[in-house]
Structure formats: C-alpha cells, structure tokens
C-alpha positions in Angstrom: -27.2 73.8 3.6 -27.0 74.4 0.1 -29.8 72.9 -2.6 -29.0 69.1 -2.9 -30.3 67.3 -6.6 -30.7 64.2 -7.7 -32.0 63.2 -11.6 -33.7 59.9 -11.5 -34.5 57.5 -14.5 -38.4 56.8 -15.1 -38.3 53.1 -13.3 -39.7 51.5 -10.0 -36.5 51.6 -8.1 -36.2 55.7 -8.5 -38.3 55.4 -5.6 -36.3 53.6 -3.2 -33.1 55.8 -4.8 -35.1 58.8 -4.2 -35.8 58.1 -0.4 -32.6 57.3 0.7 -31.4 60.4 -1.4 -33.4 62.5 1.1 -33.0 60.6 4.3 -28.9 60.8 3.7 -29.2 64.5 3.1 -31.4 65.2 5.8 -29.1 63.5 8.4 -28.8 66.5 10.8 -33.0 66.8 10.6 -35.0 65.2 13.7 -35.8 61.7 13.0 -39.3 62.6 12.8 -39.0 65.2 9.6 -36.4 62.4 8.3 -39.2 59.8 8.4 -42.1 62.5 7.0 -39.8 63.6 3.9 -39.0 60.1 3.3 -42.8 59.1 3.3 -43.6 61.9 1.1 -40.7 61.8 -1.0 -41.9 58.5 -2.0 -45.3 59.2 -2.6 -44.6 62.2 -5.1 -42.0 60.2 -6.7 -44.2 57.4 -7.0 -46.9 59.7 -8.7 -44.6 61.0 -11.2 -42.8 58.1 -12.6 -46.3 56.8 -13.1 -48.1 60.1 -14.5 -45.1 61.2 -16.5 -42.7 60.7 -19.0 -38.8 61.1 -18.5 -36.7 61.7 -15.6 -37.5 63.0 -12.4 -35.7 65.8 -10.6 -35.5 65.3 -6.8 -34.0 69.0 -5.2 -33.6 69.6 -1.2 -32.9 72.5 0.4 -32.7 74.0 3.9 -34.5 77.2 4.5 -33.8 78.3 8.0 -35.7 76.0 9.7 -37.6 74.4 7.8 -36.5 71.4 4.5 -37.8 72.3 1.5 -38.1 69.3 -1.2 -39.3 69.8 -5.1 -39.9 67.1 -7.4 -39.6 67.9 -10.9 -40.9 65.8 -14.1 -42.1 66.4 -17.7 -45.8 65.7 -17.4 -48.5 68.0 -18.3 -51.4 66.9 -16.3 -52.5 69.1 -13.5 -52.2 67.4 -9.8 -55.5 67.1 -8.3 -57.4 65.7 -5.7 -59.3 62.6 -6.2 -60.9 62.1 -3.3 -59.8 58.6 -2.4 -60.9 56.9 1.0 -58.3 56.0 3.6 -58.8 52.4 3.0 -58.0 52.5 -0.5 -55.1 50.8 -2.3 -53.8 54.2 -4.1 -54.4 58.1 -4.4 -52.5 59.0 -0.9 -49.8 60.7 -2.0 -52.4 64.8 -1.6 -53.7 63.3 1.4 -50.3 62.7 3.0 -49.4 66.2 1.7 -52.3 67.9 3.6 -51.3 65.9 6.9 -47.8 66.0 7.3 -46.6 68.8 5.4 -45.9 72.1 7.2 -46.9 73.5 3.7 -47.1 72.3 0.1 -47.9 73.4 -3.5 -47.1 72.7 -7.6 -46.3 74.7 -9.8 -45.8 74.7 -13.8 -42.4 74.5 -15.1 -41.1 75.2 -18.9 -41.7 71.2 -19.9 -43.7 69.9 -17.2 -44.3 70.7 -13.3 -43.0 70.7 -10.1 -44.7 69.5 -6.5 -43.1 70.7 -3.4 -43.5 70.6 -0.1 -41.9 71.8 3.5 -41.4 70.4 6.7 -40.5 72.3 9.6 -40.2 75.7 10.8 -43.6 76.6 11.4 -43.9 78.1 15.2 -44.8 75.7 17.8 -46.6 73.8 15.7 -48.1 75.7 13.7 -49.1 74.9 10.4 -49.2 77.0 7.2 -52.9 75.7 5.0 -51.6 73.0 1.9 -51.7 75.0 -1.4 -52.5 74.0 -4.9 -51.2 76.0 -7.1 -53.4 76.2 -10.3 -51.8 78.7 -13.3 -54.9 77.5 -15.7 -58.5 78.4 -16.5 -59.6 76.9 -19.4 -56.8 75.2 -21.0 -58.9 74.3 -24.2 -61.1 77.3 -25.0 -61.8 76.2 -28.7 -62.3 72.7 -28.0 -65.5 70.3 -27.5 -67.6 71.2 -24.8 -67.9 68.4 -22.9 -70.3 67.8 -19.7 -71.0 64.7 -17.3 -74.0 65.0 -15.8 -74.7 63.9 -12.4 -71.7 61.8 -12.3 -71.4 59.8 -9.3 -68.8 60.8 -6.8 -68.4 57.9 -4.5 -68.9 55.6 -7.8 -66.3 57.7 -9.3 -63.5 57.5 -6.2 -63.7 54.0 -6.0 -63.4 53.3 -9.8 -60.6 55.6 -9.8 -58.9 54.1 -6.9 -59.1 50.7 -8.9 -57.7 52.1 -12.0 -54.5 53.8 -10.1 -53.3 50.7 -8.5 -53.7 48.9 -11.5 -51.6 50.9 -13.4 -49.2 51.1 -10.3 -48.7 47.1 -10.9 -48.3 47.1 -14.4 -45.7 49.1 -14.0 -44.0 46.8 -11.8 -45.0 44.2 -14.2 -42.8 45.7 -16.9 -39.7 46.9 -14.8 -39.3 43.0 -13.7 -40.3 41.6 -17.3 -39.2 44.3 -19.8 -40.6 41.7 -23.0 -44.2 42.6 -22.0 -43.8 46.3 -23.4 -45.8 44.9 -26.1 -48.4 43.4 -24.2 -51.2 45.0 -22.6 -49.5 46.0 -19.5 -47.0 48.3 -21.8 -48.9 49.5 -24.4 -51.3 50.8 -21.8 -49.0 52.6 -20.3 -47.3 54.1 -23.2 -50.5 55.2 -23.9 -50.6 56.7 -20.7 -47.6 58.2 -20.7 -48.7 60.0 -23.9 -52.1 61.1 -22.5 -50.2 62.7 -19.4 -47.2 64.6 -21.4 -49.9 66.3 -23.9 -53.3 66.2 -22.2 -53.4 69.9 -20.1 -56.3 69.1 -17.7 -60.2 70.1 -17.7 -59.2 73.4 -16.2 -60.1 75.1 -13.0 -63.7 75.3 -13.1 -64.2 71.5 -13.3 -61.4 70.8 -11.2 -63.0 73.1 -8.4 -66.8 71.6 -9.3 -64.9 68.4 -8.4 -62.9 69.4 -5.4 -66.2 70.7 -3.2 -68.6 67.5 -4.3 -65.8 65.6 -2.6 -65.3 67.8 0.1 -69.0 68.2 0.9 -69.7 64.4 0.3 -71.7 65.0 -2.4 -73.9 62.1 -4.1 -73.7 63.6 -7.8 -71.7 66.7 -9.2 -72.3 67.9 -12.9 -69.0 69.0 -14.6 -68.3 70.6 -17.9 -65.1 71.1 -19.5 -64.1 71.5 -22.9 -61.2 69.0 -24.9 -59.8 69.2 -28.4 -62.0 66.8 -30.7 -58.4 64.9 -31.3 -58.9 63.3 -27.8 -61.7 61.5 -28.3 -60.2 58.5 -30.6 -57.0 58.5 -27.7 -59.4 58.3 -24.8 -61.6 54.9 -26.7 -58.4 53.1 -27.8 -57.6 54.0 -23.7 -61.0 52.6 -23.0 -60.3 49.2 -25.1 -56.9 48.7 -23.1 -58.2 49.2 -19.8 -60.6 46.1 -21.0 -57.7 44.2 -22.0 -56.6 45.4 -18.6 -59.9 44.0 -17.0 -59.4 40.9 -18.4 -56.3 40.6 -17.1 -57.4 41.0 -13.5 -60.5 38.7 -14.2 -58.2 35.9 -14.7 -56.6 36.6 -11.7 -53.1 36.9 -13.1 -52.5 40.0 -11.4 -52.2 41.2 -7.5 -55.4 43.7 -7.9 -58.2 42.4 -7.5 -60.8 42.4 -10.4 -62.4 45.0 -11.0 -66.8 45.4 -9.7 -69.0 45.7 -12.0 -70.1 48.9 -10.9 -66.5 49.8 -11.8 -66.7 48.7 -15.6 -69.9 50.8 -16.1 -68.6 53.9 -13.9 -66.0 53.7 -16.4 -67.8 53.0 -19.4 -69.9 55.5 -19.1 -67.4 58.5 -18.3 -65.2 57.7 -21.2 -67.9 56.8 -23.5 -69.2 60.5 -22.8 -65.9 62.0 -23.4 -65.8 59.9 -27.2 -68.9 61.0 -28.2 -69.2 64.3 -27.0 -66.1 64.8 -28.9 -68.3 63.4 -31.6 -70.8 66.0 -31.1 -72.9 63.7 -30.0 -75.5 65.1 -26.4 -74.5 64.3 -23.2 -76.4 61.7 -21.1 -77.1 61.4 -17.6 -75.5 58.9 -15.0 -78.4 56.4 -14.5 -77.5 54.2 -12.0 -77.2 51.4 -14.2 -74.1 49.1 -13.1 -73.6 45.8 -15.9 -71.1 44.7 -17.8 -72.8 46.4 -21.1 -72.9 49.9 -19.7 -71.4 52.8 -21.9 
C-alpha cells in the first residue's frame, strides 16, 4: 500500500477527521489494529493540535506486515513522559503508546517533529521496546542555569494532570465560541502556542532525572537545566493567566474541576523558580508548604 496523507487544520474536529482518515485507509487491517491506530491516532493528534502551532500532517503506510502512522506538526517542544496516573483526566496519549504499540518513537523534523508509531508485524506477539527518540543534550548551553530542588514528583504529576485538561477544555471553549480569543481561555493559549513553537525543552539530562524519579516512584527528584534569561518574563505573564485560568474553574464555569490548593502552590512554586532564577536570583527548596500564597 502506498504512503497515505492527510494535512489537517489546528482545530478540535482534526481529531475526529484524523481517525476516520486512518480507519478508512486501514480497511483491509484486522479490526483490532483498526481500533488501536484509531485510539492512538487520536491521542497524538489530540497532543499536537494542543502543544503546537499550524497544521498537522497525518501519513500511513504499510510495511509488510506491519501499519506504520506519523504525525507531523510545527512544535518545538520535546515529547516526554509525565508520569500521569491511570485515573487521570489527561497525559495518556505515551502511556497508550508503550501498551499498544508494536513500536514507537519521535523524531525532529526541519520546522517541528514527528511522533510515530507501528502496529503489527512483530512475530507471534512479540513486541519491539517503545522508543524515544531524543537528538538534544543541552539545548541552551549559554543560558540561566536553572535548578528545582527536591521537587515533588507525585505533587508535580497531579498538578500537571490538572493543567493539561484544562488547557484541553479551553480549547474546546474557543473552537465552539471563537469571540473568547480575547478572553482568558485564548490568550492563554496563544501564549501557549508561542511557548511550544520556540521553547526547545530542558534537555536530556533533566528529562532523564525526570523519567527515573517517575519510574522508581520517587518522593523528590532535583533537576537542573539551563533557559535563555528571555523566558523568564514569558513563563510569569504564563503564570498570571493560569490564575485567571484558576479563577475561572473556582467559579465553576468550566467542566474541570478547580484546581487543590496543593495544586496552586506546586505550581507557584515551580514557575516562580524558573522567573527568578532567570533573574539570578538562588534556588529554593520544595517545602511542603501547600496555601494559596505559595511562590
């Protein structure tokens, strides 16, 4: 079968476009593989139309056996693992990868990256190990060194977990009401947008610090990076949205739920390290200290 594309516009309904795209051009695959690529499809589509800028590429192809499937979109941020807990609301989409996929992997492209994956052809059963495919070290070695110490892991996934499905609905928000682009809903995520089409990533030492304090269920994990001092204004006005953000959620306008308060000061405290590190000011310890006032 020769490679199959599709180009699909940054909006919600990609995804459902994108799914039948793949079911329709897998109609001689087992039902099965139809149903995986579907279900993964949709979770890598989903990620990129809310990470990235621009259109997404879907591309299919037959390779013996197996169905390969690339999606293809202009962000710049790496793809990692967050760590998020079965039960929560977002952050699937690697976890999903790692169990259904025969194999998987992404890869830099000349404006943005590319997440794969296959299904199929592995020999009576087997399965080839999920890889990541990281072509970065240290994608800032002039900038800020920046370190958070003893961050909390579990404090972190949760808080993380909140934040993705948040942005996941404001992104529905806009497609069905386009005039709130200049509310809080769309000028968060234009800001996002922006952060994930420049911002490279902390590189692979802090991404791998992160990766085994997750894996080994970890209570704290120290990691250090470094960022351009530019970043630090863009990540407080980020901060000040996602407590418009809050609000919103506190007057329970929105489908997710408020966020806890060890949420706000997980998050407080992460940013406001990032700001005024960039500063030059010394990093500070994780204390525990969960309150609306935490920074």
């Amino acid at each position: 079968m020769p490679s199959q594309k599709i180009e699909l516009a940054s909006e919600v309904k990609s995804c459902s476009i994108a799914r039948r795209f793949v079911r329709d051009t897998l109609a001689d695959a087992p039902d099965d593989l139809r149903d995986n690529a579907s279900l993964l499809t949709s979770e890598v589509v989903t990620n990129a139309l809310l990470h990235a800028k621009g259109p997404v590429m879907v591309e299919v192809e037959q390779r013996g056996g197996a169905y390969r499937i690339a999606v293809s979109d202009e962000g710049r941020a790496p793809l990692t693992q967050k760590g998020y807990r079965t039960d929560d609301a977002t952050g699937r989409g690697l976890q999903l990868l790692d169990c259904l996929a025969t194999s998987w992997g992404w890869e830099w492209t000349g404006p943005g990256k590319v997440v794969w994956f296959e299904l199929g052809g592995a020999a009576e059963g087997a399965r080839t190990p999920a890889v990541e495919q990281r072509s970065y070290e240290d994608p800032y070695p002039d900038g800020m060194p920046i370190a958070l110490l003893e961050a909390p892991v579990e404090e972190m996934i949760r808080t993380g977990a909140h934040y993705d499905a948040l942005y996941r609905e404001f992104r529905l928000i806009l497609e069905l009401d386009p005039s709130r682009r200049q509310a809080t809903p769309g000028r968060l995520l234009h800001l996002i947008h922006a952060l994930g089409t420049s911002f490279l990533g902390y590189g692979h030492s802090a991404e791998e610090a992160w990766g085994i304090a997750v894996r080994e269920n970890r209570r704290t994990v120290t990691v250090h990076f470094r960022l351009p001092p530019e970043a630090g204004p863009a990540i407080e006005h980020y901060n000040e949205l996602l407590d418009e953000a809050d609000d919103y959620c506190q007057r329970a306008e929105l489908l997710t739920i408020a966020p806890t308060d060890e949420a706000l000061a997980v998050r407080r405290w992460a940013f406001g390290q990032v700001v005024g590190q960039c500063r030059g000011e010394p990093p500070m310890r994780w204390t525990g200290q969960v309150g609306l006032n935490s920074a």
